[in-house]
C-alpha positions as CSV (number, residue, x, y, z in Angstrom):
1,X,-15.7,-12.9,85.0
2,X,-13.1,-15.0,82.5
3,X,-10.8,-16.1,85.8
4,X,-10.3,-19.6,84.9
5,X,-10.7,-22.2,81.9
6,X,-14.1,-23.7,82.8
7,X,-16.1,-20.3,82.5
8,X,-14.4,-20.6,79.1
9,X,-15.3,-23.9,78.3
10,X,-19.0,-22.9,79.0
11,X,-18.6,-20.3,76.5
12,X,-17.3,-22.2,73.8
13,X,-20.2,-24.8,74.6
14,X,-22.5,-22.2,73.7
15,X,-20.8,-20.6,70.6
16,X,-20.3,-24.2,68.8
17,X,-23.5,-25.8,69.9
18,X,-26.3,-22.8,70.5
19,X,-28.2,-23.0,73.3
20,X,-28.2,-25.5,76.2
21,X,-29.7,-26.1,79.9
22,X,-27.5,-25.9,83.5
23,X,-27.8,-30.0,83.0
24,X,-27.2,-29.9,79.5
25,X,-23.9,-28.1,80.2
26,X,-23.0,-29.5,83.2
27,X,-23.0,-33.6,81.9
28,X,-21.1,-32.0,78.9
29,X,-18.3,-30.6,80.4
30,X,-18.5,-33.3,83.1
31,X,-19.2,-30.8,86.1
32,X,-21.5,-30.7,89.2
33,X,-24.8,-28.5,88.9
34,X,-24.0,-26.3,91.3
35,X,-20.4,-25.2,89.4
36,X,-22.1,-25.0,86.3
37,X,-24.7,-23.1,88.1
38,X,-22.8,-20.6,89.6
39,X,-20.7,-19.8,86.4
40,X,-23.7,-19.1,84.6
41,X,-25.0,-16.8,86.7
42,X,-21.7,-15.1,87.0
43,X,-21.6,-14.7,83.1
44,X,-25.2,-14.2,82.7
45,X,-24.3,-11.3,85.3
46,X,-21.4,-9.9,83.7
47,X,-23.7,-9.7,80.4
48,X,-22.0,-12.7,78.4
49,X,-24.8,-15.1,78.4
50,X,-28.4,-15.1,78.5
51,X,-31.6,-17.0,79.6
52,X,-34.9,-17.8,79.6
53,X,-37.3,-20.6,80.6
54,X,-38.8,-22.0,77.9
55,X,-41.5,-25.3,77.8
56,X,-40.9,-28.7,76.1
57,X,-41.9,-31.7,78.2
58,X,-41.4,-29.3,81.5
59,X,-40.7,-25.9,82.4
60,X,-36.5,-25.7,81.4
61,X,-34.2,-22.8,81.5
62,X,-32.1,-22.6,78.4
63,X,-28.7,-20.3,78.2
64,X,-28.4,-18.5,75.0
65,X,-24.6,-16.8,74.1
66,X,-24.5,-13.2,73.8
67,X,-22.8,-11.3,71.1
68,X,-19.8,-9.3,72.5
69,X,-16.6,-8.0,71.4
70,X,-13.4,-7.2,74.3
71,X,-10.2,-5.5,73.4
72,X,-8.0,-7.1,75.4
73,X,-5.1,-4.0,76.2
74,X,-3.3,-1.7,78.4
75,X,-5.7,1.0,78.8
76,X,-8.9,-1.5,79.0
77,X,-7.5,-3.6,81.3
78,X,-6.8,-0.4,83.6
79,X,-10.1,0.7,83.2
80,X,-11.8,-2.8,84.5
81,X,-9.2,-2.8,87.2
82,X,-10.7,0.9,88.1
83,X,-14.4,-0.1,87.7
84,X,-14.8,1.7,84.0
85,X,-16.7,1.3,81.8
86,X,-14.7,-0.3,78.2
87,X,-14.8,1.4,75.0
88,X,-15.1,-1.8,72.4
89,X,-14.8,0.3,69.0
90,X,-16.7,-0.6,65.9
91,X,-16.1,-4.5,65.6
92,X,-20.0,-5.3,64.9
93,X,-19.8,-2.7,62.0
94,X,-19.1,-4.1,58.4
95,X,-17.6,-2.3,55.8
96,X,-20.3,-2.1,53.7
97,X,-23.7,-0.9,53.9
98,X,-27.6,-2.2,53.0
99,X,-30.9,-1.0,52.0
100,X,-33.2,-1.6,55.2
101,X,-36.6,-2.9,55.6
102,X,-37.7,0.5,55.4
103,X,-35.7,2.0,52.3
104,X,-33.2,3.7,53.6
105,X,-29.0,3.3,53.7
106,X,-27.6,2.6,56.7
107,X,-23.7,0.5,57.4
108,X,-24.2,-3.0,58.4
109,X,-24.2,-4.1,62.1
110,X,-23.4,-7.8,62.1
111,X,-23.9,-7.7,65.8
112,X,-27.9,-6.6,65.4
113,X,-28.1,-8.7,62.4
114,X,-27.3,-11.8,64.5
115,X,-29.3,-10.7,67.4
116,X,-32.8,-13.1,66.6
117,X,-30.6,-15.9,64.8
118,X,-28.8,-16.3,68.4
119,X,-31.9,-15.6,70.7
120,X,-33.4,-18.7,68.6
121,X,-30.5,-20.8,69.8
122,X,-28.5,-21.2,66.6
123,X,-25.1,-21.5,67.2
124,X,-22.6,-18.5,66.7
125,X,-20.2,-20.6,64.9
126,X,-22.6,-21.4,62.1
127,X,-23.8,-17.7,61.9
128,X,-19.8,-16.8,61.5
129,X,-19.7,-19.9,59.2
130,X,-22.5,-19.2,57.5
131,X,-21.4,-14.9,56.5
132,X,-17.9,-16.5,55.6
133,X,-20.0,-18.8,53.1
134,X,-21.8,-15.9,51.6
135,X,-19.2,-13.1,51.6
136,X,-18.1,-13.0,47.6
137,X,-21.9,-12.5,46.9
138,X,-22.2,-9.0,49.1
139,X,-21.7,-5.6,48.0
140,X,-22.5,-2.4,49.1
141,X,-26.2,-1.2,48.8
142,X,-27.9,-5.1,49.1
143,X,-30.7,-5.0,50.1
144,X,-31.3,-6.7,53.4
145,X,-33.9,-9.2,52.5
146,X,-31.9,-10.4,50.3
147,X,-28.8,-10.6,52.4
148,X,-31.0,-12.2,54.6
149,X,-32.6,-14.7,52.5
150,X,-28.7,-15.8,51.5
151,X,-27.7,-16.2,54.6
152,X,-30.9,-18.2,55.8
153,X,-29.8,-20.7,52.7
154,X,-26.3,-20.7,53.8
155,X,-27.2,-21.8,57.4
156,X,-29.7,-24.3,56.2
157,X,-26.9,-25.8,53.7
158,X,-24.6,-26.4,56.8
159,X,-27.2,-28.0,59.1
160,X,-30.3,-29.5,58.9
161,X,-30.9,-29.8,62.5
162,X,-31.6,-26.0,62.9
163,X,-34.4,-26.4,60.5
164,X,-36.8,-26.2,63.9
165,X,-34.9,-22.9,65.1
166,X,-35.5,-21.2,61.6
167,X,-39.0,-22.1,62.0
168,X,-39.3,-20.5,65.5
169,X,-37.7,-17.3,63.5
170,X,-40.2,-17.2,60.3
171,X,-42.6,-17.8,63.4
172,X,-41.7,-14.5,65.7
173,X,-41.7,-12.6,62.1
174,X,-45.2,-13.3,61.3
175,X,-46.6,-11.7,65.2
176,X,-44.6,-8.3,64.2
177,X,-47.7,-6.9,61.6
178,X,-44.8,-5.3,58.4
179,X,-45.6,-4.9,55.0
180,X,-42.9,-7.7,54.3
181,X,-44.7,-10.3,56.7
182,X,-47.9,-9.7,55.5
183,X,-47.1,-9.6,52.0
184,X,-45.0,-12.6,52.3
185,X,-47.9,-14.2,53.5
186,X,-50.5,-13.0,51.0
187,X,-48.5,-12.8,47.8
188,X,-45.2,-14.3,48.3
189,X,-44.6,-13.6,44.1
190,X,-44.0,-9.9,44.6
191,X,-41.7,-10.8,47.3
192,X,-39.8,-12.7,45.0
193,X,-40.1,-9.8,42.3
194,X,-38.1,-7.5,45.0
195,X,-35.5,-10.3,46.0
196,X,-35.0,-11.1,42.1
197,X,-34.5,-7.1,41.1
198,X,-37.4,-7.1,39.2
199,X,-39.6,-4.3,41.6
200,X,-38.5,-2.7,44.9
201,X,-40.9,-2.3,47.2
202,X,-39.8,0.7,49.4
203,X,-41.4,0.0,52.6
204,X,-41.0,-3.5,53.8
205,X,-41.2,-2.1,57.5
206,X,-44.2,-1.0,59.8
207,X,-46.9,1.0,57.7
208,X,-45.5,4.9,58.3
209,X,-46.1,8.2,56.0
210,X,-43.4,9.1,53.6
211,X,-44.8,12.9,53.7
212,X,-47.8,14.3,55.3
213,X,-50.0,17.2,54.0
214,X,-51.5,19.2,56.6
215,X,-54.7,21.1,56.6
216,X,-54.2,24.6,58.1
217,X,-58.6,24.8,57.8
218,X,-58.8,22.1,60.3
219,X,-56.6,23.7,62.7
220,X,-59.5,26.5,63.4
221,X,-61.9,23.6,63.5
222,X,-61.5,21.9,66.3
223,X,-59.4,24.4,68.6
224,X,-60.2,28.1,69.9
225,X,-57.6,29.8,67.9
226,X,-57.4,33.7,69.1
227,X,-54.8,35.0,66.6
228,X,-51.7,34.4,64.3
229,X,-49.7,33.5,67.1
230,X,-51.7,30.9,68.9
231,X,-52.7,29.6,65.2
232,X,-49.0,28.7,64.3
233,X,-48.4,27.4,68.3
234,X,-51.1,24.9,67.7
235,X,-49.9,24.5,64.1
236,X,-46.3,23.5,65.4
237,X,-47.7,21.2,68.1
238,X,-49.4,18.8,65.3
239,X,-46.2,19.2,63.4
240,X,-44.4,18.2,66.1
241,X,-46.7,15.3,67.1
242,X,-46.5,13.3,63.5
243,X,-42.8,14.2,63.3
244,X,-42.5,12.1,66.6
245,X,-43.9,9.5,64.5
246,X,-41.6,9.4,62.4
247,X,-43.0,11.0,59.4
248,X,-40.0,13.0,57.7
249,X,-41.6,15.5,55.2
250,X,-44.4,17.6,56.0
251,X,-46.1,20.4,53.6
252,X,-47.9,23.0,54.5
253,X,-50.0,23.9,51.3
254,X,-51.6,27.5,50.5
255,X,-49.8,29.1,54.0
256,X,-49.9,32.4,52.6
257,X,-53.7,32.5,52.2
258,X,-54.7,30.7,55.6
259,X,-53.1,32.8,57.5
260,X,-54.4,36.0,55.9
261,X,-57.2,36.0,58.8
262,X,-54.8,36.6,61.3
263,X,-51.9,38.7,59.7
264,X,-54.4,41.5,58.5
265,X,-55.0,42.1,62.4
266,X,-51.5,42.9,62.8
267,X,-48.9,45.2,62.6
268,X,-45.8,44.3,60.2
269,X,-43.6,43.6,62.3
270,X,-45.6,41.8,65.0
271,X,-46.2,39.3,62.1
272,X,-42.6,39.1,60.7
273,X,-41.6,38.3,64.3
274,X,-44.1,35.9,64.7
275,X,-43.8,34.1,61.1
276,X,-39.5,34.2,62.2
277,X,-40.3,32.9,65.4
278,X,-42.4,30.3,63.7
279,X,-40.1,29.0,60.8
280,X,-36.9,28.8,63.8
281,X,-39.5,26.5,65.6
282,X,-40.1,24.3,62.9
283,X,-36.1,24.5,62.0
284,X,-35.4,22.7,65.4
285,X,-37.2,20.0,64.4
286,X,-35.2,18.6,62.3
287,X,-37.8,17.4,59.6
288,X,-37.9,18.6,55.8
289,X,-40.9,21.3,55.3
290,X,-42.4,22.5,52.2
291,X,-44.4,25.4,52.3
292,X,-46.7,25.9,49.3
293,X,-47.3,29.8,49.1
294,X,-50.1,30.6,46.2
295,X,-49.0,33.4,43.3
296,X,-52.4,34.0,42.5
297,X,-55.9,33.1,43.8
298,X,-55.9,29.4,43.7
299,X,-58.3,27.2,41.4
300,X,-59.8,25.5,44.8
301,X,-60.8,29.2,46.0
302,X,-62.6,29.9,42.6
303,X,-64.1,26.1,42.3
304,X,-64.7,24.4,45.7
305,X,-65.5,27.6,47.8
306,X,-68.4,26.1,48.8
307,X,-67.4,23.3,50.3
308,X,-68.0,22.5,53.7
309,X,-65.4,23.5,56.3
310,X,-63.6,26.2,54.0
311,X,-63.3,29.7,55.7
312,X,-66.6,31.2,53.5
313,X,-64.0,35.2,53.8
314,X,-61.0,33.2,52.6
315,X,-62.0,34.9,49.2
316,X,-61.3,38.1,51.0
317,X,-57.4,38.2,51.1
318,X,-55.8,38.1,48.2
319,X,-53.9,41.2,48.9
320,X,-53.2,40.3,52.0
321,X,-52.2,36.8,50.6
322,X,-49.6,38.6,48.6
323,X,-48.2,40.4,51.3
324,X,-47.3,37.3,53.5
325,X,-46.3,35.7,50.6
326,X,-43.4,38.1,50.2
327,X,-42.9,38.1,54.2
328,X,-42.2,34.0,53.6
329,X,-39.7,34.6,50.9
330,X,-37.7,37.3,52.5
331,X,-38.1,34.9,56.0
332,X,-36.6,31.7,54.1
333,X,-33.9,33.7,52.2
334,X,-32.7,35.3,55.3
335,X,-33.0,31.4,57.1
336,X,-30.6,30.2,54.6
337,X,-32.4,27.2,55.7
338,X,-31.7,23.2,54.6
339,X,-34.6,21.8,55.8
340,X,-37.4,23.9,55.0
341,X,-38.3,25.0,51.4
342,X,-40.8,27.4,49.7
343,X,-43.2,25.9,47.4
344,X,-44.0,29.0,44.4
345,X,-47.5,28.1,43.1
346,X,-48.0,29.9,40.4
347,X,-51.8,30.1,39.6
348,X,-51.6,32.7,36.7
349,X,-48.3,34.4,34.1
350,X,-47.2,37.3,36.8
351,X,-46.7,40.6,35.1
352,X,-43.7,41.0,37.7
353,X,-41.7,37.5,38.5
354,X,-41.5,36.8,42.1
355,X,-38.2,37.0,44.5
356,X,-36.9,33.2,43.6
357,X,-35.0,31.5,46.8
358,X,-32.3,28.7,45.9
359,X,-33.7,25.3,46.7
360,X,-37.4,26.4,46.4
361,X,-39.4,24.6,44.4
362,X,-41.9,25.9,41.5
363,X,-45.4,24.7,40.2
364,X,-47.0,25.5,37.5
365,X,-51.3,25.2,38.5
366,X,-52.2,26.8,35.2
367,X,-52.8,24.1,32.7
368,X,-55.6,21.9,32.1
369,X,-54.1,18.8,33.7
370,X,-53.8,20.3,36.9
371,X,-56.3,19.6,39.3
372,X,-57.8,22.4,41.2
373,X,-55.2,21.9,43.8
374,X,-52.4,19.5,44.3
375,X,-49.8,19.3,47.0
376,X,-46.1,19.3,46.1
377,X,-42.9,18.0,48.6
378,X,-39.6,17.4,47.3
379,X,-40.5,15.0,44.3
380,X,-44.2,13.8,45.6
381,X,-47.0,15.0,43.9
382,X,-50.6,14.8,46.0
383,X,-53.7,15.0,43.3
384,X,-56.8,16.0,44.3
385,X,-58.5,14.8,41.6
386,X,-59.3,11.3,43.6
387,X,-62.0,13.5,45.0
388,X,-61.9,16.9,46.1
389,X,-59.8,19.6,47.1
390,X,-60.3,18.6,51.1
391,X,-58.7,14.9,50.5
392,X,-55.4,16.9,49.4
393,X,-55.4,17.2,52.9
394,X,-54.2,15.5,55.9
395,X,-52.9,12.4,53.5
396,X,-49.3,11.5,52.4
397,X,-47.7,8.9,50.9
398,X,-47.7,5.1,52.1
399,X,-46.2,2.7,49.7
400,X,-43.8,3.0,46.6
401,X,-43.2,0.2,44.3
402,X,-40.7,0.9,41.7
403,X,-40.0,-0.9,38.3
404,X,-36.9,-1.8,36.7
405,X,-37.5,-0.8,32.9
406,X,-34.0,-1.5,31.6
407,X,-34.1,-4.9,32.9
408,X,-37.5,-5.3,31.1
409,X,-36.1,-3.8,27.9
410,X,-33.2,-6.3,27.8
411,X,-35.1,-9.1,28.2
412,X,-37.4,-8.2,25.4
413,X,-37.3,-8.7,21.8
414,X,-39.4,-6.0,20.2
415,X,-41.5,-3.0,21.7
416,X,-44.6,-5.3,21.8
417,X,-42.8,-7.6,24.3
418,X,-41.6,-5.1,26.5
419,X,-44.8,-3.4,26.5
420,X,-46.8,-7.0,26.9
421,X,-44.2,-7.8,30.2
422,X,-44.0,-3.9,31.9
423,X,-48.1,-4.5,31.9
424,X,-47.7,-7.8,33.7
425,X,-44.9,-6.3,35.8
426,X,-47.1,-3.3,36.8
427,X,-49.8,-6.0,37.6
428,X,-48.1,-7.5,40.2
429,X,-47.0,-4.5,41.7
430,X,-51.1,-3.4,41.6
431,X,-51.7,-6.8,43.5
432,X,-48.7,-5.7,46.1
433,X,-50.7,-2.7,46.6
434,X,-53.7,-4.3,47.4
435,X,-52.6,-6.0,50.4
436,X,-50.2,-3.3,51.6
437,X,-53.4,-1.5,51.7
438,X,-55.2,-4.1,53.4
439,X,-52.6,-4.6,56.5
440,X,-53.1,-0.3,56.7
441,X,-56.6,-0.9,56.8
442,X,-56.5,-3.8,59.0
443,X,-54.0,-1.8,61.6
444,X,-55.4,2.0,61.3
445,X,-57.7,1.5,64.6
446,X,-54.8,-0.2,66.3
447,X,-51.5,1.0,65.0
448,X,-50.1,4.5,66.5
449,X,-51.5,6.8,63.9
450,X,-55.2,6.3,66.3
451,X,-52.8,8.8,68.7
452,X,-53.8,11.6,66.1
453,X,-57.4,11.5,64.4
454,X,-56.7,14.3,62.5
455,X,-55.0,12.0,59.5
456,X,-56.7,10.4,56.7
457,X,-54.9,7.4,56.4
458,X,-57.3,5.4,54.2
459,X,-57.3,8.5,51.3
460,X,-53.2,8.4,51.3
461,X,-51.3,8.0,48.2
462,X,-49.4,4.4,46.9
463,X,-47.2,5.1,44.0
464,X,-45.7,2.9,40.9
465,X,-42.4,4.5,40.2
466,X,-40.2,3.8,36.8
467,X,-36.5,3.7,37.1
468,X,-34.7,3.8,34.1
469,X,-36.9,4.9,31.7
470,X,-34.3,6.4,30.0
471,X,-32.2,3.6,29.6
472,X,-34.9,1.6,28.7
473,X,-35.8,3.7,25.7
474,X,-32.1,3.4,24.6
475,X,-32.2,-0.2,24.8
476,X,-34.8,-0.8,22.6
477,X,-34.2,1.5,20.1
478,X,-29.9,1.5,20.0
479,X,-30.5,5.0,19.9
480,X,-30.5,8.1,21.8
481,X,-34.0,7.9,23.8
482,X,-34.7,12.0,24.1
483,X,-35.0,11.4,20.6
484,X,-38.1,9.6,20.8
485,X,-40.4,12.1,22.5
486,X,-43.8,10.4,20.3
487,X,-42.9,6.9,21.5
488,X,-42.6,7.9,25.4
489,X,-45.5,10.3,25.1
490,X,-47.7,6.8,24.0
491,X,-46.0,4.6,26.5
492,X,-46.8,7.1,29.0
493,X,-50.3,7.7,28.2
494,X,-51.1,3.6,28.1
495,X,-49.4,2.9,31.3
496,X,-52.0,5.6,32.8
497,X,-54.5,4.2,31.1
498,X,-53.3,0.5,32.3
499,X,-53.8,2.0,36.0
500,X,-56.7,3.7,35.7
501,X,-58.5,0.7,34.1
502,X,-57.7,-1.4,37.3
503,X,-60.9,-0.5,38.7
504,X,-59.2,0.0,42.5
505,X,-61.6,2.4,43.8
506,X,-60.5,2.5,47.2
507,X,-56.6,2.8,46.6
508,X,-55.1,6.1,45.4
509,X,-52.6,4.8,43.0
510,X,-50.1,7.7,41.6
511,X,-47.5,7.4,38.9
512,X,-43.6,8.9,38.9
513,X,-40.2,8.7,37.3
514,X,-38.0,7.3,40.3
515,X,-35.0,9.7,40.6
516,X,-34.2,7.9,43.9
517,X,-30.7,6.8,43.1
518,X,-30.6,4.6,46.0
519,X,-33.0,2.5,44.1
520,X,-31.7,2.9,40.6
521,X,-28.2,1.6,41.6
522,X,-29.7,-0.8,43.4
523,X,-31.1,-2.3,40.3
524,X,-28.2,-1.3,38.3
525,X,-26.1,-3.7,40.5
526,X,-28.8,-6.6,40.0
527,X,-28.5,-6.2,36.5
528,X,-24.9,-5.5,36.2
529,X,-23.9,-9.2,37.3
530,X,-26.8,-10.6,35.2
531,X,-26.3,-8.6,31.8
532,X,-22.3,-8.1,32.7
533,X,-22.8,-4.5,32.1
534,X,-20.2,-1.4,32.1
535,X,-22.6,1.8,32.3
536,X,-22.3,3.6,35.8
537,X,-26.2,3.6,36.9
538,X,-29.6,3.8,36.1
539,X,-30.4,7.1,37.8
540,X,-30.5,9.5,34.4
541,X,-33.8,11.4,33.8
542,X,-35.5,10.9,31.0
543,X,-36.3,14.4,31.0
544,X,-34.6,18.2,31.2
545,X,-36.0,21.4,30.9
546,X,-37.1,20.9,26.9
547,X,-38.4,17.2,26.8
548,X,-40.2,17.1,30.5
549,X,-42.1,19.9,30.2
550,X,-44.7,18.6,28.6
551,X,-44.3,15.1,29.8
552,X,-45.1,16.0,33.7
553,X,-49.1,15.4,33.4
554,X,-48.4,11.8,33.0
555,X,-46.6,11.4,36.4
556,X,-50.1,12.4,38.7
557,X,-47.7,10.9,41.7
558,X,-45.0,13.6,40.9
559,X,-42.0,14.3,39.1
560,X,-39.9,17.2,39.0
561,X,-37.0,18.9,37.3
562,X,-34.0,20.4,39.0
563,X,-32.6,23.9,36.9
564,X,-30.1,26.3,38.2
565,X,-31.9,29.2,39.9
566,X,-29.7,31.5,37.4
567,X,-30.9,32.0,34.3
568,X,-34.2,30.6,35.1
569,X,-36.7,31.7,32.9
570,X,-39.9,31.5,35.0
571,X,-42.4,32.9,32.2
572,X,-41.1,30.1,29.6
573,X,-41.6,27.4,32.4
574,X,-45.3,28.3,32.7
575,X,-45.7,29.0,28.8
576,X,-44.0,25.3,27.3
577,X,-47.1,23.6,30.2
578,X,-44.4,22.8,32.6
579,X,-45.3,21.2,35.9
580,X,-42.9,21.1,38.7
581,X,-39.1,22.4,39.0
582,X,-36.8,22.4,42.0
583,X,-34.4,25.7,41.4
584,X,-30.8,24.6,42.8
């Protein structure tokens, strides 16, 4: 397809200049219309070119250059010579990676990066030029709005005439309905925020669950369950449907008690096999599970009995509540599993400590602050106090929007300053919430989760996370910040009073120390370059098995401690009001 110098020529044409028309190319490179015409569809053919009609004055077809990367060789040259396909390598990888639209870590592909900046017809030699002109201000773990925002400025620096290309892009963003295009348009300051290092706001992408609660009482609702094994078929099939929606964590809260109904009909080792069978299923999915198993008869049984929908014998089985609880402990510890953990909810001091699995996770329910249920996943806290214990259920996280406290710290003068701005940095993140709730609201009847009724996506969860609160404390007090229990215990307490005082009735808004280190080092490399720091991160807790204790009830959006299971002293945990350890 590269025989001779004018199909390179056209190339070129396209690289340097962007896109262009048959006639365009053809009066350009002084041929006839019918060569340049054949040579485009030769390399439109072979996959180096594209086109598409487009409208100005008349219908016109414009050729766009494709992205493509040929090792020219011995063994590749054989292999085009035999009709093979051609292995190209890695060439559109970069070595260094960026936090996505969505949150997440992934090594940059220059190739997909460039994709919508060449389909708009802006020429490849000003992209190149354009990443050469930026390349001292990238590092590893930038986020990609901002690498994107730089590199718009760089290509608007070079050329001005682009200006109406950039506007076709901003334009194709706007139809695609993201948290970042909506919020763009509706508060473009919290935008800023993220770009500046201020706040990150962890979805930027297409509304999606973080983590899904599911309701093992609705299950016998709607479908004609006839025992424990068509209960945990049809359970698996609504696992399996949201996980094909992307959602990666899924709990599965009191699982012990719900299936009591069924278990008690059955012999021991019927159920084993059918509880084995069960957990192997859910294995192959490839999704993180937390399975909540009550220690004790739950405050919800005791409290909310009565409300509509909950199994009126579910009282019934505690005993045989306890028996499946220790046929899910000997199950996971026998699964050695990675992706599915036990959740110990301990509802009262046992006289006799339970069978402890490494990488469970364990709750304490018995203090005041603990509503009269909550669902746990691996550091996501979901409080029924927002109504009842049926809106634990079926809901998961939407939105987190975490805040840079050291940053805050350093730029303040006194306690009363950095109080005064974290208020007015949590306000804007409130405001950010708003209308990432409004696009879910706007989309719910539209957007895929209509495939599966059986979410309630308006009762989810939105979350204001604190990174660095240990830092921060350090900062402003040159000292060490564990020391200074009284002060964090206040600043705590107002911040919850800040949020609750907000008035947004509609919104669940939770609270939680951000151990997400992803995030931390992502403001830690903000700040590092602005403050010329030395220290390593931000991503030090606060807390340890002494301090957090009793500093839990503040985060009603979750946070949790991670202890060695050995040497874990269960009894103490419960006794010093602890909330939520993950035993490693």
């Amino acid at each position: 397809m590269l025989d001779n110098e004018v199909k390179l020529r056209i190339l070129a044409l396209l690289t340097e200049s962007g896109a262009k028309s048959i006639t365009d190319i053809a009066k350009q490179l002084n041929l006839n219309f019918s060569t340049a015409h054949k040579y485009l569809e030769q390399l439109e053919h072979a996959g180096f070119v594209r086109s598409k009609q487009e409208t100005e004055n008349r219908l016109k077809r414009m050729f766009y250059i494709q992205d493509f990367c040929i090792h020219v060789d011995p063994d590749n040259i054989a292999s085009i010579l035999r009709g093979q396909a051609v292995e190209h390598g890695e060439e559109a990888y970069a070595d260094f990676s960026v936090i996505t639209d969505y949150g997440k870590l992934e090594r940059f592909n220059k190739f997909k990066f460039a994709k919508p900046y060449l389909d708009r017809g802006i020429p490849k030699n000003t992209i190149e030029h354009s990443f050469e002109a930026i390349q001292s201000q990238i590092y590893t773990g930038i986020s990609l709005i901002e690498l994107r925002n730089m590199f718009e400025l760089a290509i608007k620096k070079q050329n001005s005439s682009i200006s109406t290309a950039m506007s076709n892009i901003a334009g194709s963003r706007t139809q695609i309905k993201t948290f970042l295009n909506y919020i763009s348009t509706q508060y473009p300051k919290a935008i800023d925020l993220h770009v500046n290092g201020d706040i990150f706001i962890e979805n930027l992408g297409t509304p999606y669950l973080f983590n899904f609660s599911h309701d093992l009482s609705a299950i016998t609702l709607f479908d004609d369950i006839s025992g424990l094994k068509d209960y945990l078929t049809q359970l698996t099939s609504i696992i399996k449907k949201l996980a094909d929606l992307y959602v990666p964590e899924h709990a599965l809260d009191s699982f012990n008690y719900f299936i009591s109904r069924y278990t008690s009909k059955l012999s021991e080792d019927k159920v084993n096999l059918l509880l084995r069978e069960f957990v192997h299923a859910i294995e192959q999915l490839g999704i993180k599970m937390y399975i909540g198993i009550d220690m004790g008869m739950p405050k919800y049984l005791k409290l909310e009995r009565t409300i509509n929908f909950l199994p009126e014998d579910l009282m019934g089985y505690e005993v045989e509540a306890a028996k499946n609880a220790e046929r899910m402990i000997s199950i996971i510890k026998d699964a050695k599993s990675k992706n599915i953990h036990l959740v110990y909810k301990m509802w009262e001091i046992p006289s006799v400590a339970p069978r402890l699995v490494q990488d469970s996770y364990v709750t304490n329910m018995i203090p005041e602050w603990q509503t009269s249920n909550s669902v746990y996943f691996n550091d996501s806290r979901l409080d029924a106090e927002w109504k009842y214990w049926m809106r634990t259920v079926r809901v998961g996280d939407l939105q987190n929007i975490s805040i840079n406290l050291p940053r805050i710290a350093r730029r303040s003068k006194t306690p009363t300053m950095f109080k005064e701005e974290l208020f007015n940095i949590i306000n804007e993140a409130l405001e950010a919430t708003k209308f990432s709730f409004e696009l879910v609201n706007s989309l719910q009847n539209r957007y895929l989760f209509k495939k599966i009724k059986y979410i309630h996506l308006d009762d989810s969860q939105y979350s204001i996370s604190l990174v660095g609160l240990s830092e921060a404390c350090a900062i402003m007090t040159k000292d060490d910040a564990s020391k200074h229990v009284r002060a964090i215990t206040t600043l705590l307490r107002e911040v919850n009073d800040f949020v609750k005082n907000k008035e947004i009735d509609y919104i669940r808004i939770s609270i939680r120390e951000c151990r997400c280190e992803l995030i931390s080092n992502y403001f830690f490399n903000k700040d590092a370059k602005l403050f010329k720091l030395k220290e390593n991160n931000y991503a030090k807790s606060l807390f340890d098995e002494k301090i957090g204790c009793g500093l839990q009830k503040y985060f009603n959006g979750g946070h949790r401690i991670s202890l060695p299971l050995a040497g874990f002293d269960l009894k103490r945990f419960l006794s010093n009001d602890g909330g939520f350890v993950k035993l490693e």
